[in-house]
N, C-alpha and C positions, 0 to 999 in steps of 0.2 A: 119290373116284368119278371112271371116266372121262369124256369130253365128253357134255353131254347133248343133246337134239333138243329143239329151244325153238320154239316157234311165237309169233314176235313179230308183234303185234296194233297195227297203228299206224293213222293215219290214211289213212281214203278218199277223204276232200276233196283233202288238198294231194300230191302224191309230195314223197317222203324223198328229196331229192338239192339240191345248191346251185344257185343262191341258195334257205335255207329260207325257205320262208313264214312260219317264225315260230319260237318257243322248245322247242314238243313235236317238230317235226319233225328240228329239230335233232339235239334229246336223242336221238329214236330212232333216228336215222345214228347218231349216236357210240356208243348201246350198242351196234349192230347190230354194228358194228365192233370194239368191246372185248370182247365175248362172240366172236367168233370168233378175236381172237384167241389166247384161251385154250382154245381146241381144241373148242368148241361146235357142233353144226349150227345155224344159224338160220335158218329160213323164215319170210317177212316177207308179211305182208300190208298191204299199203300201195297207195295209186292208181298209175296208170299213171304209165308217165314217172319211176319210183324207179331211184335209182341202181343200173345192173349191177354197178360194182363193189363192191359188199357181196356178192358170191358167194351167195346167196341167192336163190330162186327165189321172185318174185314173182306172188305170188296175183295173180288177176286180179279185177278188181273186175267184177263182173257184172249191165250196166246191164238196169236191167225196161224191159222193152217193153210200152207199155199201150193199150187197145183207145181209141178214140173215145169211147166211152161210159164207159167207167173216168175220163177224162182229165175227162171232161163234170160226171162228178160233181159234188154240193156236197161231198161230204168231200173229195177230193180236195187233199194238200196242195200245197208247193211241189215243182219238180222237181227240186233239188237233195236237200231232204231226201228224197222217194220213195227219191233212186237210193242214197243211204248206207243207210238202211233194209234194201233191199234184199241191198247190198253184205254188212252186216254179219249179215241172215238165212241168204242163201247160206254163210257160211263158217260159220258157227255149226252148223248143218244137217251141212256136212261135216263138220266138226269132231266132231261126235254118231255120226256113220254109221261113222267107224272112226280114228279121231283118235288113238285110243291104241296105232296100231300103228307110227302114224307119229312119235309126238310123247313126249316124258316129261311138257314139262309146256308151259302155255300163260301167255304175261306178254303180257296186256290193257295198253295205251299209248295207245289208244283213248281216246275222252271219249263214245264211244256206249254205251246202256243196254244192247242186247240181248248183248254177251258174262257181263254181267253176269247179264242174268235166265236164259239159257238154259246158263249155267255146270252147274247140275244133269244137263242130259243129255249133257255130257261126261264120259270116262270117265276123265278126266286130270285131274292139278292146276291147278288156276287161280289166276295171281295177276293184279290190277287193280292200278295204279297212280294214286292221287289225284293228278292234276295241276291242278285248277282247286278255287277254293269249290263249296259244295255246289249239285247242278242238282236238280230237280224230278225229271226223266228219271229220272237215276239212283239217287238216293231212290228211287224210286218202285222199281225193277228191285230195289234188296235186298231192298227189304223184301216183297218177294214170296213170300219164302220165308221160311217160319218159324225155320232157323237157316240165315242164307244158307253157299253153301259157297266164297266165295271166299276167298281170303286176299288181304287192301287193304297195299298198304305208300303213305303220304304224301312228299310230294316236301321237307317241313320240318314241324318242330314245330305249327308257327302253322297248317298246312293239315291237318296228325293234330287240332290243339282242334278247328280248325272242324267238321270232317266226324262228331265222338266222336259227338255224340247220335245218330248212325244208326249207327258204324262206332266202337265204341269200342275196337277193341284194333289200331289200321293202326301195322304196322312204319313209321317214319320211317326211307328211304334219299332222303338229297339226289339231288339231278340234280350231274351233274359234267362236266368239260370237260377236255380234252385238252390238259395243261400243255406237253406237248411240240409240240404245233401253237404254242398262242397265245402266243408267248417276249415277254419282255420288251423294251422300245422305249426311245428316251433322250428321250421327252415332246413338250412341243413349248409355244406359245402359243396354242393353240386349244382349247375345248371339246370333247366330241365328244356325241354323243346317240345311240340306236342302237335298233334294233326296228319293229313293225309300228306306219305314222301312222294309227293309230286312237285313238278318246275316250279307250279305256280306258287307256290308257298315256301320253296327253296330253303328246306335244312340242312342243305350242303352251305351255304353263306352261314347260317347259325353255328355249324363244324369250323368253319374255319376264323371265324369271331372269338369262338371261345376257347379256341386253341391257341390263339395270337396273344388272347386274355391270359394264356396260362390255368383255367380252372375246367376243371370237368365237368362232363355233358352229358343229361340223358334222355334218348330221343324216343318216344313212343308216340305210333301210329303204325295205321297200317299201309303197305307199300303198293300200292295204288296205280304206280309204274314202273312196272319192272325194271324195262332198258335205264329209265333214267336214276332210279336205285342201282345196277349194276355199274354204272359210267359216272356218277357221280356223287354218291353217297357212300354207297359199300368201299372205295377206297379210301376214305378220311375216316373209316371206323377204327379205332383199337385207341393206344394211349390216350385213353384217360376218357373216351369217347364210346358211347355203347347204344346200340340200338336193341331197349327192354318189349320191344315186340306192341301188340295192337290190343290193347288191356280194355277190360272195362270199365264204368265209371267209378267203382268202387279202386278197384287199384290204380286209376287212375288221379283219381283223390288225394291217394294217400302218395302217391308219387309227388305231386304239387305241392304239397301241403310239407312235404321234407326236403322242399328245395330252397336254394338260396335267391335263385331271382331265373324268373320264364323269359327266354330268348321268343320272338316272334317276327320270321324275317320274312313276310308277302316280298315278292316280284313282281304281283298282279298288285291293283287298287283294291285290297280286301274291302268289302260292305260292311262288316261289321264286326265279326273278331271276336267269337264264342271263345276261344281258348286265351283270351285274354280275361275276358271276364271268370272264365274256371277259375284261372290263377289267382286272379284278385280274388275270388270271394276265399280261396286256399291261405290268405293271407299273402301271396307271392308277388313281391314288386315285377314289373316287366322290362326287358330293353327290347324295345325295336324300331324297324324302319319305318320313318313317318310316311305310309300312304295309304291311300285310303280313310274307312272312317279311324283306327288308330287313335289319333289324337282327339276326336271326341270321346272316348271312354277314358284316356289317360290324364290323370294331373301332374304336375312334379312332384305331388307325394307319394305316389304310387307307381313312377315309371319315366322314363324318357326314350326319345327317340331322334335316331340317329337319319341322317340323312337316306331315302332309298338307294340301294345297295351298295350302302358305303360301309365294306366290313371292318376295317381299321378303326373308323370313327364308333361303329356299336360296337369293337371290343373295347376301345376307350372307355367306354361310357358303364360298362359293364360293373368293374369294381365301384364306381357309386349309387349304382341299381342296386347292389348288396347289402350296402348299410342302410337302406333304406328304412321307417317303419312299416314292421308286417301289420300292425294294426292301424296304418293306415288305407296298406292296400284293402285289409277287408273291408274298411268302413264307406270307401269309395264301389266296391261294388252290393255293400248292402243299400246305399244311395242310389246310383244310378243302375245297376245291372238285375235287379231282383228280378225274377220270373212274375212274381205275383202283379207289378207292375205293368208287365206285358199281359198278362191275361187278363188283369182289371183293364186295362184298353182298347182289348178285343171284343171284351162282355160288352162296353158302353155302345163300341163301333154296330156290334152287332144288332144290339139291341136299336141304335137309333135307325141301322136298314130294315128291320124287320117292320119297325111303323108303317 
């Protein structure tokens, strides 16, 4: 089948362009970009400020304007969510009004309910991507329909069990990463730590792992929550310990790629573990907590994992994460983490709803 017209469905909060705000934003740059390069149209709906070069004509996110008295309300919620709300009704709307003259099929990247419930009055295929555990929201948007009609593919195993009691048949396509961007590095004596400084990912547990370890630490992301950056992170900074700020993929690359082994300490059941996979493909073995998908992307050649939040045990484990081979972490993620793998999965998916 020739290229298809894919209406990629991504996030209205953050734009898809570097530094990502985070792991989703990422993934849907790099499909964006691996689906075109196989000869796809892609049109992106994404927030303002998304990269032009993804050749992609960016939907515009369409802020509601509300009267005084709307605003006055007691229902009235917060204005962040109104304007996604909003965002995601307008395009959906359009999408319904003549979507199928423009589009073959439509792959949701989103974590908002309404592509999901309004899936029915488009005239095209829809596929939704499970990236997080299950939310209420979007429970609640399948099952609104008696045989919902999307097709769910999951980001890992662990995230297809969770979601089964509502979505029991989701294709598992991993998320993947660009083995030709993130090359291999000759290590180094430092730690590294990497992602958004919020609870749920807790790099204050990686600080105090790698401080018990004795080797130093370097943390880069961006701070995503103030309070809990100011009450829990910003005081374990200094000896030996430094937070290098929210870098691009390029310096982020080369951060990983001169490190001796990536700390990755979730509190949440991470889905799938983008900054696991950077490392590997940087050559960088991993230590972290086993939850989540974690241990489907890790082997003992490339990482172990320490019980969930048991910091004594991952700084244990840490000095034998360092001697590890780095050409074995790479070779584990040119195996299972490639991008090109995830977008040959998506083409096939695609391709086989477009029939």
């Amino acid at each position: 089948m020739t290229g298809l017209r894919v209406a990629l469905i991504a996030s209205a909060r953050h734009p898809i362009t570097e530094p990502f705000a985070g792991g989703l934003e990422a993934h849907t740059w790099g499909l964006a970009h691996a689906l075109i390069r196989r000869g796809h149209e892609v049109e992106l709906f994404a927030a303002p400020g998304s990269d032009p070069a993804l050749e992609a004509r960016e939907l515009p996110v369409r802020k509601v304007v509300l009267s005084s008295a709307a605003r006055a309300d007691a229902s009235m919620p917060a204005g962040r969510w109104m304007e996604e709300h909003h965002a995601y009704l307008s395009l959906m709307l359009d999408l319904a009004r003549d979507g199928e003259k423009r589009f073959d099929v439509v792959h949701n990247n989103s974590l908002h309910y309404l592509p999901v419930a309004m899936a029915p009055a488009v005239r095209i295929p829809v596929i939704t991507t499970l990236h997080t555990p299950p939310t209420p929201w979007l429970e609640s948007a399948i099952q609104t329909h008696e045989a919902c009609p999307v097709l769910f593919t999951a980001v890992s195993e662990f995230t297809a069990s969770a979601w089964h009691p509502v979505v029991p048949a989701a294709r598992v396509v991993r998320n993947g990463i660009d083995t030709a961007f993130w090359q291999p590095g000759p290590g180094g004596s430092e730690l590294v730590w990497s992602g958004r400084l919020v609870p749920e990912k807790a790099p204050h547990l990686a600080m105090r792992a790698a401080r018990a370890a004795g080797v130093p630490l370097r943390i880069a992301g961006p701070i995503s929550d103030e309070r809990y950056f100011d009450e829990q992170v910003a005081p374990l900074l200094g000896d030996g310990i430094t937070h290098v700020g929210h870098l691009d993929r390029h310096a982020l690359a080369q951060l990983l790629a001169t490190s001796a082994a990536a700390l990755v300490t979730p509190s949440w059941d991470e889905p799938y573990g983008l900054v696991v996979a950077e490392a590997l493909a940087c050559g960088t073995p991993v230590c972290g907590f086993d939850r989540g998908a974690l241990a489907e992307i890790l082997t003992p050649d490339c990482g172990r994992l320490a019980p969930p939040g048991d910091v004594r045990a991952l700084a244990a484990l840490i000095p034998r994460v360092m001697e590890l081979d780095r050409r074995d972490a790479r070779r584990r993620a040119e195996d299972f983490c490639a991008l090109d793998r995830t977008a040959d999965a998506y083409t096939s998916l695609y391709e086989e709803v477009a029939r």
